[in-house]
PyMOL Python script that loads the backbone (N, CA, C, O; Angstrom):
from pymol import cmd

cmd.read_pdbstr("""\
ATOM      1  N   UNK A   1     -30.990   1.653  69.877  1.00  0.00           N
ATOM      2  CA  UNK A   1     -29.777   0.898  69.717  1.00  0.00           C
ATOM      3  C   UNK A   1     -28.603   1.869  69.697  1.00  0.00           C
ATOM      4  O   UNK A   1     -28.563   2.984  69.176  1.00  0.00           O
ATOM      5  N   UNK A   2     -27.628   1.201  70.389  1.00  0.00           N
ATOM      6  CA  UNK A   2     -26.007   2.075  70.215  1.00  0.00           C
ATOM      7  C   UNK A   2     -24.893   1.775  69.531  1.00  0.00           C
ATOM      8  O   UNK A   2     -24.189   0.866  69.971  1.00  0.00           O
ATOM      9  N   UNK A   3     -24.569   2.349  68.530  1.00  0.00           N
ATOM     10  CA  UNK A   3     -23.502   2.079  67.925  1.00  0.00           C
ATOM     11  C   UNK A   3     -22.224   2.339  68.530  1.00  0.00           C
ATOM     12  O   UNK A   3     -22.674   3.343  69.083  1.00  0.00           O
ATOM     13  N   UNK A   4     -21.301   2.326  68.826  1.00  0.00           N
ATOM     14  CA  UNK A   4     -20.172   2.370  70.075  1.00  0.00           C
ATOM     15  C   UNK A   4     -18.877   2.317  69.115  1.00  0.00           C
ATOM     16  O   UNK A   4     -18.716   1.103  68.985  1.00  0.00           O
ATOM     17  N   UNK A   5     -17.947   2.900  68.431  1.00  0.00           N
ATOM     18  CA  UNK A   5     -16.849   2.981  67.985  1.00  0.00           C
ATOM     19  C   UNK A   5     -16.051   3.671  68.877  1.00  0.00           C
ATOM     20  O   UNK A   5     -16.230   4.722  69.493  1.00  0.00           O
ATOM     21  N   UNK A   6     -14.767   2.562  68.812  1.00  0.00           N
ATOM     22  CA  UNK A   6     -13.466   3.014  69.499  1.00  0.00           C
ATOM     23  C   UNK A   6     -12.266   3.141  68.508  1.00  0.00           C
ATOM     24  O   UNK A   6     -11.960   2.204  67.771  1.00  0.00           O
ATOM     25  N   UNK A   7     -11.447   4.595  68.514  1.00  0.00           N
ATOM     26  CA  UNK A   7     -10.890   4.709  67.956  1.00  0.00           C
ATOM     27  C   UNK A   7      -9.426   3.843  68.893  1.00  0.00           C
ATOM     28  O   UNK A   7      -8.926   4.384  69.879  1.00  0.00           O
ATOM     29  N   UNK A   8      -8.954   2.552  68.390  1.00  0.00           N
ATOM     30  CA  UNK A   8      -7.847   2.253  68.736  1.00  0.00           C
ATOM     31  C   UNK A   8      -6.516   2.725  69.041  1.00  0.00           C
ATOM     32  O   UNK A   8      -5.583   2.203  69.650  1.00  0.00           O
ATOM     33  N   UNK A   9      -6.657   3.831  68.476  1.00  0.00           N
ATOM     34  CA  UNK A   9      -5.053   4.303  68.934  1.00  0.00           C
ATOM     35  C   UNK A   9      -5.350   5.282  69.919  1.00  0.00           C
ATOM     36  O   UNK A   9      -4.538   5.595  70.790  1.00  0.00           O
ATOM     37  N   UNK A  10      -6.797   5.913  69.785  1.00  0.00           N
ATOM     38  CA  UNK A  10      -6.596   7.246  71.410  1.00  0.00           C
ATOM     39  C   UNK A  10      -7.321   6.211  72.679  1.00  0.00           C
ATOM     40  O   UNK A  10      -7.041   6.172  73.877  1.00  0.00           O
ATOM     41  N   UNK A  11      -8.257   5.485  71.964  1.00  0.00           N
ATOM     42  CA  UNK A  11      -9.039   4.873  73.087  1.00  0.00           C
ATOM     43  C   UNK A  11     -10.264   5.028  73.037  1.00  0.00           C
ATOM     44  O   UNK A  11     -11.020   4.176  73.503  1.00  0.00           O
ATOM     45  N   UNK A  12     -10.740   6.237  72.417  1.00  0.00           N
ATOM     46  CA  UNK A  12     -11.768   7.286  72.800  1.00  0.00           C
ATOM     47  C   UNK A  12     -12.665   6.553  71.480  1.00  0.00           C
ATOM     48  O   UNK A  12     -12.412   6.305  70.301  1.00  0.00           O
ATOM     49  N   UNK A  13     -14.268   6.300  72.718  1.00  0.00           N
ATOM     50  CA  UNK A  13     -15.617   5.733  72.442  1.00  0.00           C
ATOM     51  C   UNK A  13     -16.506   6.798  72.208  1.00  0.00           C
ATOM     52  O   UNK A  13     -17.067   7.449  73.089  1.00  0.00           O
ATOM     53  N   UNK A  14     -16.637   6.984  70.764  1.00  0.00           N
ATOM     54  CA  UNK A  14     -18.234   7.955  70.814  1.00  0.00           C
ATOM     55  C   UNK A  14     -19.419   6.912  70.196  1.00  0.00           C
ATOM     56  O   UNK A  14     -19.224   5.759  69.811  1.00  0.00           O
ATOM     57  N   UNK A  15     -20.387   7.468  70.209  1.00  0.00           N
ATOM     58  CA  UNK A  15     -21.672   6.331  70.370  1.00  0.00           C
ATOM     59  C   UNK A  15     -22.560   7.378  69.454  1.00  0.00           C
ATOM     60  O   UNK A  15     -22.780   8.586  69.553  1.00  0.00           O
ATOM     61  N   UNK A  16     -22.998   6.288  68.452  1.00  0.00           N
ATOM     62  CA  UNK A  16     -24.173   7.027  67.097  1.00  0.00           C
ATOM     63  C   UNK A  16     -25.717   5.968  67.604  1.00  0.00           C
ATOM     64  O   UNK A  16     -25.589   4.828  68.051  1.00  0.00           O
ATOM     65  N   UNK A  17     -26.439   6.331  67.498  1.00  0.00           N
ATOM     66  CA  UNK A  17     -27.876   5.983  67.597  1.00  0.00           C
ATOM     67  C   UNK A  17     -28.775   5.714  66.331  1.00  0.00           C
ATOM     68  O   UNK A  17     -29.865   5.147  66.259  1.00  0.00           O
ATOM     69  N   UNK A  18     -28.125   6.192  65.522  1.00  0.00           N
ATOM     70  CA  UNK A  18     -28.808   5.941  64.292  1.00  0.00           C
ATOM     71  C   UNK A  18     -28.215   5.550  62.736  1.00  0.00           C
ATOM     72  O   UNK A  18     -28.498   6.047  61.646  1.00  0.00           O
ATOM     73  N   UNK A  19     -27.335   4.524  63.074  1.00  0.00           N
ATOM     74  CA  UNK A  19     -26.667   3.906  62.126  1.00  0.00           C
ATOM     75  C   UNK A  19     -27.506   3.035  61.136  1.00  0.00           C
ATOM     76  O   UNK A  19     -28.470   3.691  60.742  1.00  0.00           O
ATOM     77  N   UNK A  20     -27.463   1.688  60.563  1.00  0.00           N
ATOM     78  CA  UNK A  20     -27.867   0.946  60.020  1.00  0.00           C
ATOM     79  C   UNK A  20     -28.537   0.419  61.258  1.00  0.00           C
ATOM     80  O   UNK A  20     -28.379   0.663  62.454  1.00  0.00           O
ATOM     81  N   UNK A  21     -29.540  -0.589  60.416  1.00  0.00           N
ATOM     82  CA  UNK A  21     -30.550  -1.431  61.409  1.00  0.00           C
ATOM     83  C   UNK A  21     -29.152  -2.598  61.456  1.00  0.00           C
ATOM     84  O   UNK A  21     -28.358  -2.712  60.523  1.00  0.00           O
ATOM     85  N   UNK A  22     -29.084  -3.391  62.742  1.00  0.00           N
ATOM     86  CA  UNK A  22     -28.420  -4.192  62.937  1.00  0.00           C
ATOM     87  C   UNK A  22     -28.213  -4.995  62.578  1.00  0.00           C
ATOM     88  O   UNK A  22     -29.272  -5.569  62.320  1.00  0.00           O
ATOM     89  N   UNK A  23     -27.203  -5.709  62.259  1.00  0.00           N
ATOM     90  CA  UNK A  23     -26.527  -6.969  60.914  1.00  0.00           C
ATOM     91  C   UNK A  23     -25.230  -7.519  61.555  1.00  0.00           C
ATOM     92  O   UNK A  23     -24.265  -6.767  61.686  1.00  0.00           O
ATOM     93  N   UNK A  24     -25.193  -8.446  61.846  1.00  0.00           N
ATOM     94  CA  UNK A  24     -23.635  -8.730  62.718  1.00  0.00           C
ATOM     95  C   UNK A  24     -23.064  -8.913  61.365  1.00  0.00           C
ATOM     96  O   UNK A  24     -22.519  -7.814  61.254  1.00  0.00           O
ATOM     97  N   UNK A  25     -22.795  -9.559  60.210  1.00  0.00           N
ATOM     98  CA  UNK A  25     -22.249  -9.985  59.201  1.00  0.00           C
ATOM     99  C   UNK A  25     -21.703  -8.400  58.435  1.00  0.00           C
ATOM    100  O   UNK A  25     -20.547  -8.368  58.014  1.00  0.00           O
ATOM    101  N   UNK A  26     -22.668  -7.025  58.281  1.00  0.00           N
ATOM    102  CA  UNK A  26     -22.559  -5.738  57.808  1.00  0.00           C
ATOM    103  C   UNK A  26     -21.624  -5.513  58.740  1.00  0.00           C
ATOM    104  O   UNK A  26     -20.604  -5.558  58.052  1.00  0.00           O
ATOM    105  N   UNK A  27     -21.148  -5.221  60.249  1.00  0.00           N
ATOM    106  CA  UNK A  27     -19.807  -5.331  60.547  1.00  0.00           C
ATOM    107  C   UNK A  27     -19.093  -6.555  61.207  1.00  0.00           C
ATOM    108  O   UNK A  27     -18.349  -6.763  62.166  1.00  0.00           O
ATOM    109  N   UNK A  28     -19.385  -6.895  60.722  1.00  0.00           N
ATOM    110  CA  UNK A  28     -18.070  -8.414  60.952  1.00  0.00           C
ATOM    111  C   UNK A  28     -17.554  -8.630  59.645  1.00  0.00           C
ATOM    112  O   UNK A  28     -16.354  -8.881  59.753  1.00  0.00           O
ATOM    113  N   UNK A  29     -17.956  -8.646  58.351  1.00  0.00           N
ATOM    114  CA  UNK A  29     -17.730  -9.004  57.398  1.00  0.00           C
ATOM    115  C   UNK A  29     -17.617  -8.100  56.169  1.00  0.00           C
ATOM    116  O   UNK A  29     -16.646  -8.011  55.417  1.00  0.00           O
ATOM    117  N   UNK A  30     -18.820  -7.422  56.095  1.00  0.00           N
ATOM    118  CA  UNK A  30     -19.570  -6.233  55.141  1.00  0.00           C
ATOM    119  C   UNK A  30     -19.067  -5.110  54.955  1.00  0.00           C
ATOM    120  O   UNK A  30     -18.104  -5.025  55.717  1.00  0.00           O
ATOM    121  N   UNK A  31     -19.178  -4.214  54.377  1.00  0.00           N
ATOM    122  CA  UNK A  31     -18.671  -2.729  54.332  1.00  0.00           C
ATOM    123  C   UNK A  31     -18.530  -1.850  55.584  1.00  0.00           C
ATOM    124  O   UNK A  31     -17.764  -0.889  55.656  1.00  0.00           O
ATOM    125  N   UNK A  32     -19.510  -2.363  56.765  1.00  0.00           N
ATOM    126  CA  UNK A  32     -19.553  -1.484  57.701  1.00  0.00           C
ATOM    127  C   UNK A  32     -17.994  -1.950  58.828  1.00  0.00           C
ATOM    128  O   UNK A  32     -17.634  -1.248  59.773  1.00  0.00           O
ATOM    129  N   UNK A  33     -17.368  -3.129  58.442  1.00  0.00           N
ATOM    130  CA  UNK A  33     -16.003  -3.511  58.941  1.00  0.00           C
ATOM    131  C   UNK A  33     -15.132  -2.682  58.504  1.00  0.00           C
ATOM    132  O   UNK A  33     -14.130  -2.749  59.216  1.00  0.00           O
ATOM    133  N   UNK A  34     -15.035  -1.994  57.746  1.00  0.00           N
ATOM    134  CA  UNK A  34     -13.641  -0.794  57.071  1.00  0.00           C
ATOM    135  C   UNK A  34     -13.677   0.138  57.790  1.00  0.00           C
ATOM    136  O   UNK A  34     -14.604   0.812  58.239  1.00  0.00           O
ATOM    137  N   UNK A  35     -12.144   0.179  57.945  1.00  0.00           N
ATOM    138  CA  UNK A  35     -11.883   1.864  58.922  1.00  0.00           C
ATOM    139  C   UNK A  35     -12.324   2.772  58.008  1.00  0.00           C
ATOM    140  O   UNK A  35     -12.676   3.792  58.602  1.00  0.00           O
ATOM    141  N   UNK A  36     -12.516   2.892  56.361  1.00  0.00           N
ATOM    142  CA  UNK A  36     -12.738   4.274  56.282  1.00  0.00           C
ATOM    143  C   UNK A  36     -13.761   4.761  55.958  1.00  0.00           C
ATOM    144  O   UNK A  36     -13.871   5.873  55.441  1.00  0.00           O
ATOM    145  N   UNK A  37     -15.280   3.467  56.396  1.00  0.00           N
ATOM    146  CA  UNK A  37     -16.163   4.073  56.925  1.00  0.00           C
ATOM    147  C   UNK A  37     -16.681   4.077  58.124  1.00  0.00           C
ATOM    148  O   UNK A  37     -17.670   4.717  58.480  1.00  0.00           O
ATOM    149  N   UNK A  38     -15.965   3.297  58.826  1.00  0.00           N
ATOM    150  CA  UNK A  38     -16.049   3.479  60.492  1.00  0.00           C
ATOM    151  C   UNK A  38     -15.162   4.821  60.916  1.00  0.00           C
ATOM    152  O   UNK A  38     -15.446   5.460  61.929  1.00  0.00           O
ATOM    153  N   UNK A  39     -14.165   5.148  60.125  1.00  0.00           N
ATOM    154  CA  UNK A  39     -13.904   6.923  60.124  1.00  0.00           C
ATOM    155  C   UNK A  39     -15.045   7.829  60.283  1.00  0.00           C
ATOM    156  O   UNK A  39     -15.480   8.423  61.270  1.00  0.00           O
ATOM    157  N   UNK A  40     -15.450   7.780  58.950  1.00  0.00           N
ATOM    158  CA  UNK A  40     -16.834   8.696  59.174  1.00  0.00           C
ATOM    159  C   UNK A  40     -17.713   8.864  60.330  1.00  0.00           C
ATOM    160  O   UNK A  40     -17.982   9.859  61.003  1.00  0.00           O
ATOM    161  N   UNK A  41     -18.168   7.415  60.406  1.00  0.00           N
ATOM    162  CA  UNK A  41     -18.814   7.569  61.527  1.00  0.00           C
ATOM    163  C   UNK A  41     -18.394   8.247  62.586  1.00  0.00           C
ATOM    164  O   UNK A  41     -19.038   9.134  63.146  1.00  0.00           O
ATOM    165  N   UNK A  42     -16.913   7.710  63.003  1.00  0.00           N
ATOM    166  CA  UNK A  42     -16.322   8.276  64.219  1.00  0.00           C
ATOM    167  C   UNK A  42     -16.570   9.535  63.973  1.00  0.00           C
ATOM    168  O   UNK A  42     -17.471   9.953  64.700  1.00  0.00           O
ATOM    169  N   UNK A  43     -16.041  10.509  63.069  1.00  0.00           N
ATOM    170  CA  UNK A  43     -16.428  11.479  63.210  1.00  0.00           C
ATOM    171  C   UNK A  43     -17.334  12.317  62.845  1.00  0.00           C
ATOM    172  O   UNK A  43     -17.146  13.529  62.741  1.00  0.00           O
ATOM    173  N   UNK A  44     -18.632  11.595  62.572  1.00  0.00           N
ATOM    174  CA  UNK A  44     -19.855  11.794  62.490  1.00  0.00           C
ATOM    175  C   UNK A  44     -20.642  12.569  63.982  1.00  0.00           C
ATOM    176  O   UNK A  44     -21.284  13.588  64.236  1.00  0.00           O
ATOM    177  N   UNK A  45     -20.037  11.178  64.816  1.00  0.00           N
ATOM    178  CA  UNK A  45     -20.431  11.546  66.236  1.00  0.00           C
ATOM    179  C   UNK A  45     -19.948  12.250  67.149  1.00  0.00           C
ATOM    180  O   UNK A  45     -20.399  12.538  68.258  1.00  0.00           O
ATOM    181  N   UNK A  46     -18.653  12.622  66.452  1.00  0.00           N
ATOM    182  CA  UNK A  46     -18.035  13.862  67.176  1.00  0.00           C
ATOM    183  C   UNK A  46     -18.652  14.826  66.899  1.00  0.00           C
ATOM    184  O   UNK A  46     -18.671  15.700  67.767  1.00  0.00           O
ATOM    185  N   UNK A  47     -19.379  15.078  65.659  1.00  0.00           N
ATOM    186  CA  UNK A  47     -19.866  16.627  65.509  1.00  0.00           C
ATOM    187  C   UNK A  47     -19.056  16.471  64.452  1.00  0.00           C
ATOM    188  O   UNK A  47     -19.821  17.052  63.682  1.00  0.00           O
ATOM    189  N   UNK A  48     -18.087  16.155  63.715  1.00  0.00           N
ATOM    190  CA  UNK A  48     -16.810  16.756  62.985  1.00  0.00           C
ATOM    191  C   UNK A  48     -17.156  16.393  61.757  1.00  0.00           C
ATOM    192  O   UNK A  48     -18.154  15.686  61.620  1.00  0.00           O
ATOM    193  N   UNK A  49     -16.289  16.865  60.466  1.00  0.00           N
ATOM    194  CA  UNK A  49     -16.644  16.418  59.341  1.00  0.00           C
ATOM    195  C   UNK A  49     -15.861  15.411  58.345  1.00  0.00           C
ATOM    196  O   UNK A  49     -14.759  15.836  57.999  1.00  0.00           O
ATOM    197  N   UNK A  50     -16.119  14.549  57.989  1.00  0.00           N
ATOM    198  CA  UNK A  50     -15.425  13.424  57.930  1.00  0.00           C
ATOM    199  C   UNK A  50     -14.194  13.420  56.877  1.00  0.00           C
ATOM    200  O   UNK A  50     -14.101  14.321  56.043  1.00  0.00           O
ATOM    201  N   UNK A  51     -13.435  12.568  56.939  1.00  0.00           N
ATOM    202  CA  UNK A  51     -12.062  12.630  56.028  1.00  0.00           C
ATOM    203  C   UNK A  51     -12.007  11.278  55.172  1.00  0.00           C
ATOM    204  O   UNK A  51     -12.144  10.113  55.544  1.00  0.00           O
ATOM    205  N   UNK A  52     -11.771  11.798  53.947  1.00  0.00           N
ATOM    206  CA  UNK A  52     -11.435  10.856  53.381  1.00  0.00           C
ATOM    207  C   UNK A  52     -10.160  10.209  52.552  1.00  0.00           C
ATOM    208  O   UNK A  52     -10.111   9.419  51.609  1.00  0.00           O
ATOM    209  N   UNK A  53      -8.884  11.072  53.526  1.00  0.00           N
ATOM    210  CA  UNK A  53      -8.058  11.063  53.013  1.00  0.00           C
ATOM    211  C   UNK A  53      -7.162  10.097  53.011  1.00  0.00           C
ATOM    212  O   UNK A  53      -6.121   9.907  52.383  1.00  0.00           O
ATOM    213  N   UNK A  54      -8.177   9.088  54.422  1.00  0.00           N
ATOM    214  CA  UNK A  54      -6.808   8.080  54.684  1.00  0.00           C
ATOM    215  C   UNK A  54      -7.163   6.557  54.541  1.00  0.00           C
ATOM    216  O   UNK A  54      -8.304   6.100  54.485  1.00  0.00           O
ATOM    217  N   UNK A  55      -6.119   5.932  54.499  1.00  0.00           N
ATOM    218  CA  UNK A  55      -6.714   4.563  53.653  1.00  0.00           C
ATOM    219  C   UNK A  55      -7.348   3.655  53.917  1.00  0.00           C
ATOM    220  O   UNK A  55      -7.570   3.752  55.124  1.00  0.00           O
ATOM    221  N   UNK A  56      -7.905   2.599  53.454  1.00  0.00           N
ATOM    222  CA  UNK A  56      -8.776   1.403  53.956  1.00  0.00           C
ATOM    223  C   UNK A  56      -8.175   0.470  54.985  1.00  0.00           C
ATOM    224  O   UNK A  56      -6.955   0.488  54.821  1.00  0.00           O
ATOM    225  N   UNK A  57      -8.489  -0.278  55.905  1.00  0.00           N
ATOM    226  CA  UNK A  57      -8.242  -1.320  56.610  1.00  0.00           C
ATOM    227  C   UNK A  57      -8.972  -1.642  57.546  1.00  0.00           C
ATOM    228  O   UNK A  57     -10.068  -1.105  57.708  1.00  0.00           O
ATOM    229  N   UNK A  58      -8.615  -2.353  58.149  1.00  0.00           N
ATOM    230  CA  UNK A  58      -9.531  -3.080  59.266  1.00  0.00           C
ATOM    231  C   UNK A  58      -9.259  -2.868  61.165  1.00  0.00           C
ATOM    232  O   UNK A  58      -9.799  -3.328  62.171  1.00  0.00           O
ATOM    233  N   UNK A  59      -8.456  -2.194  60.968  1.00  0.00           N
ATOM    234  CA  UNK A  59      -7.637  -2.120  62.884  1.00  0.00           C
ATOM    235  C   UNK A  59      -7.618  -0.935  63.315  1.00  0.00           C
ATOM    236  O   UNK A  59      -7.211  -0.792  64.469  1.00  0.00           O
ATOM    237  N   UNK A  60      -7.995   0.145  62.634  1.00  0.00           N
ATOM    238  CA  UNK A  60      -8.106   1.674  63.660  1.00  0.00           C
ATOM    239  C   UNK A  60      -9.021   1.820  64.160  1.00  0.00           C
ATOM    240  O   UNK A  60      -9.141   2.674  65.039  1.00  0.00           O
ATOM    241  N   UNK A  61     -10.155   0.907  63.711  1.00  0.00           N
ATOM    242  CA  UNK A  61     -11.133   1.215  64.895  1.00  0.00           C
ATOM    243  C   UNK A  61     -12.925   0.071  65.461  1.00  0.00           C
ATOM    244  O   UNK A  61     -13.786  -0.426  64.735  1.00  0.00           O
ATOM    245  N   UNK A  62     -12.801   0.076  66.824  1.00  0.00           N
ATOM    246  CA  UNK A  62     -13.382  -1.578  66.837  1.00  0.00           C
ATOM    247  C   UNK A  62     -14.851  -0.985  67.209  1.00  0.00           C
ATOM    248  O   UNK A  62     -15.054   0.129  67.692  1.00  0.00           O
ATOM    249  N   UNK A  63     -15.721  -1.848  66.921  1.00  0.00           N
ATOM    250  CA  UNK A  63     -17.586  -1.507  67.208  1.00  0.00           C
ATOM    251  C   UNK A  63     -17.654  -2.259  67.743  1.00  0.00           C
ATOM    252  O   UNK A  63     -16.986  -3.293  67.754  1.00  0.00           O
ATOM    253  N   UNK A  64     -18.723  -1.845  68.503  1.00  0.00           N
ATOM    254  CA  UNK A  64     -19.720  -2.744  69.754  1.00  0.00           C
ATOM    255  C   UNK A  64     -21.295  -2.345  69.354  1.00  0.00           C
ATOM    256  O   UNK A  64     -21.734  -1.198  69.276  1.00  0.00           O
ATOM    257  N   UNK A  65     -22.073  -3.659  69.108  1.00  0.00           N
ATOM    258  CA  UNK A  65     -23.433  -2.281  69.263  1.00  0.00           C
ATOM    259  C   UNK A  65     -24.428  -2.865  70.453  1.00  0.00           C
ATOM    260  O   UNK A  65     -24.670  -4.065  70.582  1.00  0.00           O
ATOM    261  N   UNK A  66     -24.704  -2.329  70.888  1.00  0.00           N
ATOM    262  CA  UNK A  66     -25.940  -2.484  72.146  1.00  0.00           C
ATOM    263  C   UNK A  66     -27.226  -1.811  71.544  1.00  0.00           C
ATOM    264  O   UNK A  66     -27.427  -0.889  70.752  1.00  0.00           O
ATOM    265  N   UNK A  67     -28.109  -2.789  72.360  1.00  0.00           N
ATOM    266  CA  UNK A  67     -29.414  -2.771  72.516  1.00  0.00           C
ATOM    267  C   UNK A  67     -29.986  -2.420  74.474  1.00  0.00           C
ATOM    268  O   UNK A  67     -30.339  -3.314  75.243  1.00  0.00           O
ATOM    269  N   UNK A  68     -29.929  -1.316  74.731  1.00  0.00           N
ATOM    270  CA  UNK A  68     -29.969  -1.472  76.134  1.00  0.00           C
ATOM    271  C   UNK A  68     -28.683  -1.986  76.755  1.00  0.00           C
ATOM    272  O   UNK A  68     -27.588  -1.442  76.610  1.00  0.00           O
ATOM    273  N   UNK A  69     -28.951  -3.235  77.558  1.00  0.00           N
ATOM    274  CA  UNK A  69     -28.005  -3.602  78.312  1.00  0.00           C
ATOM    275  C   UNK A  69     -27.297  -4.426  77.791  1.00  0.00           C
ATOM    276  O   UNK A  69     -26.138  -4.649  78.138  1.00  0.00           O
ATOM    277  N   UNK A  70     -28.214  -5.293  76.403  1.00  0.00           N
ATOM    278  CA  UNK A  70     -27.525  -6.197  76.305  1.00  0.00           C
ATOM    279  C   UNK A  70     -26.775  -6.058  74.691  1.00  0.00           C
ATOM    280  O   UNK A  70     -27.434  -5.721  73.708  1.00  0.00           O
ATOM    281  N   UNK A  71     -25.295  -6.384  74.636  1.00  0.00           N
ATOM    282  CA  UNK A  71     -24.363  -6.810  73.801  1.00  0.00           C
ATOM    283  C   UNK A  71     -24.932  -7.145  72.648  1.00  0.00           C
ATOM    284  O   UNK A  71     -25.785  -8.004  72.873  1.00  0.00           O
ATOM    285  N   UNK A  72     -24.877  -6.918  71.696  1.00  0.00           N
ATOM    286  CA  UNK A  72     -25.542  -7.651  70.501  1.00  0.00           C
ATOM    287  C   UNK A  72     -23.789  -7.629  69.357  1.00  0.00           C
ATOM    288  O   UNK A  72     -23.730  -7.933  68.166  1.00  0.00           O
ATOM    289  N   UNK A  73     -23.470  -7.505  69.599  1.00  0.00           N
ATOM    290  CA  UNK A  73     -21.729  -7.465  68.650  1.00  0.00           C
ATOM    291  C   UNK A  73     -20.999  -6.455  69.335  1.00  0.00           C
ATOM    292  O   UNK A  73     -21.260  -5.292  69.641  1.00  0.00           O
ATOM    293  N   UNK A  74     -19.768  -7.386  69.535  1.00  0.00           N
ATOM    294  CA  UNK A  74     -18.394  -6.495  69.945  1.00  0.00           C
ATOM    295  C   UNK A  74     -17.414  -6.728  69.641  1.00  0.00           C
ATOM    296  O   UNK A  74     -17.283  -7.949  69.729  1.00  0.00           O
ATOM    297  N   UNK A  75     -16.256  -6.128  69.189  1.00  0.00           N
ATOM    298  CA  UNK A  75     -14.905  -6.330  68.657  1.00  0.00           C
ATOM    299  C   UNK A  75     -14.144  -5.737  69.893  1.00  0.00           C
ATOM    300  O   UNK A  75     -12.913  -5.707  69.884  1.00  0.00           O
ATOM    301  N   UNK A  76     -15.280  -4.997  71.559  1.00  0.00           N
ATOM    302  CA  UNK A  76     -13.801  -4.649  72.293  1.00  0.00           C
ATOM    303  C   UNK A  76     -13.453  -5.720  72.826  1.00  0.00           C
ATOM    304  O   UNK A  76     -14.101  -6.750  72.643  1.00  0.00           O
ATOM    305  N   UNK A  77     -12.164  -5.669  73.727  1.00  0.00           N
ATOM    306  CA  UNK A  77     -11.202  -6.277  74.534  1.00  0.00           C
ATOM    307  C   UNK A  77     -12.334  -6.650  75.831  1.00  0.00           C
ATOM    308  O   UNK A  77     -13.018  -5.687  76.177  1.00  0.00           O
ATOM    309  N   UNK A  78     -12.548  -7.795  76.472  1.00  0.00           N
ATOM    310  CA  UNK A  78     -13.123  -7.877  78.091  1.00  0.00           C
ATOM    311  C   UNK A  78     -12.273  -6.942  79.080  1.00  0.00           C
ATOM    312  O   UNK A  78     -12.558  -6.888  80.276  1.00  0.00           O
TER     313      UNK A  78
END
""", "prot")
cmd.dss("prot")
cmd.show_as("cartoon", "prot")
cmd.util.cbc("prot")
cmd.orient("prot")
């Protein structure tokens, strides 16, 4: 499975493989919906080390996760 975060303001998609087992409600709803642990992640998968300096919300950055080909949750744009 692919975890797929886009950071909204550069654009830029990195992809984790080994996140949580899949839960549409854990990000649609749950803790895994907050930018400032969808931060981490983001920069989990950069290689980088994560920050926790900046604040909670919901819009810096959108997930998709795939299974192969097919879509299983997405917050991008068509």
């Amino acid at each position: 499975m692919e975890f797929c975060i886009r950071d909204n303001v550069t654009g830029e998609v990195r992809v984790l493989d080994d996140l949580e087992p899949f839960d549409e409600f854990y990000f649609s709803d749950g803790n895994g919906s907050c930018d400032c642990l969808r931060r981490i992640w983001f920069a989990e998968a950069g290689g980088e080390g994560a920050c926790f300096d900046d604040v909670c919300g919901d819009t810096a950055f959108d997930m998709e996760v795939r299974d192969g080909d097919v879509v299983l949750y997405s917050e991008f744009e068509d």
